[in-house]
N, C-alpha and C positions, 0 to 999 in steps of 0.2 A: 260651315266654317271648319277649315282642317290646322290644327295647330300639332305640330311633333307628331306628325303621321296620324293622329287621332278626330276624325268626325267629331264634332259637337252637336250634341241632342239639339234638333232646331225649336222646338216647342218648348221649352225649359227655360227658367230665368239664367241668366250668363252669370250671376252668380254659383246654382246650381250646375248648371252646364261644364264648366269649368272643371268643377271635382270631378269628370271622366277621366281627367288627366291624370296620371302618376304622381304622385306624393303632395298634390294640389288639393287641400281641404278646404270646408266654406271659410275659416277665416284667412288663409291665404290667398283666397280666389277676390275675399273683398277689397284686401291688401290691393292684392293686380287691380281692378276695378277702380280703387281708389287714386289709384299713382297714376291710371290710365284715364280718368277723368270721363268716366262710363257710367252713365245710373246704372245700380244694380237692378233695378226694377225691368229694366227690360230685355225682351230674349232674343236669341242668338240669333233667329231668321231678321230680325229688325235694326242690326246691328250696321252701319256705315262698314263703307270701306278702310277707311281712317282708321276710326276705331278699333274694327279687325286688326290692322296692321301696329296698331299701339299694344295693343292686347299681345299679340303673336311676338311682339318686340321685348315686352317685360318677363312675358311666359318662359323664350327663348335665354334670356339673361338670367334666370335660376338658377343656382346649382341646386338639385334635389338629392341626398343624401339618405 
């Protein structure tokens, strides 16, 4: 899964996964996860299409300062 030019570790919970991104920590990635309606329990290679796209929708909507 590519989100703002960045690969996501496929082996990794999408919780963790997440924090590869720039200014995105675990408790913001739960934030995304949360509002995105994603168990954090599971990883990125097992992630819906949907879900991608929910994810990628919130992530995109940041501003990171």
């Amino acid at each position: 899964m590519r989100i703002v030019g960045i690969t996501l570790p496929e082996n990794k919970r999408v919780e963790y996964a997440l924090t590869a991104l720039y200014g995105i920590g675990i408790s913001t990635a739960r934030t995304i996860l949360k509002d995105a309606k994603v168990d954090v329990a599971k990883k990125s290679k097992d992630l819906t299409a949907d879900e991608e796209n929910a994810i990628r929708t919130i992530v995109e909507s940041i501003k990171i300062e």
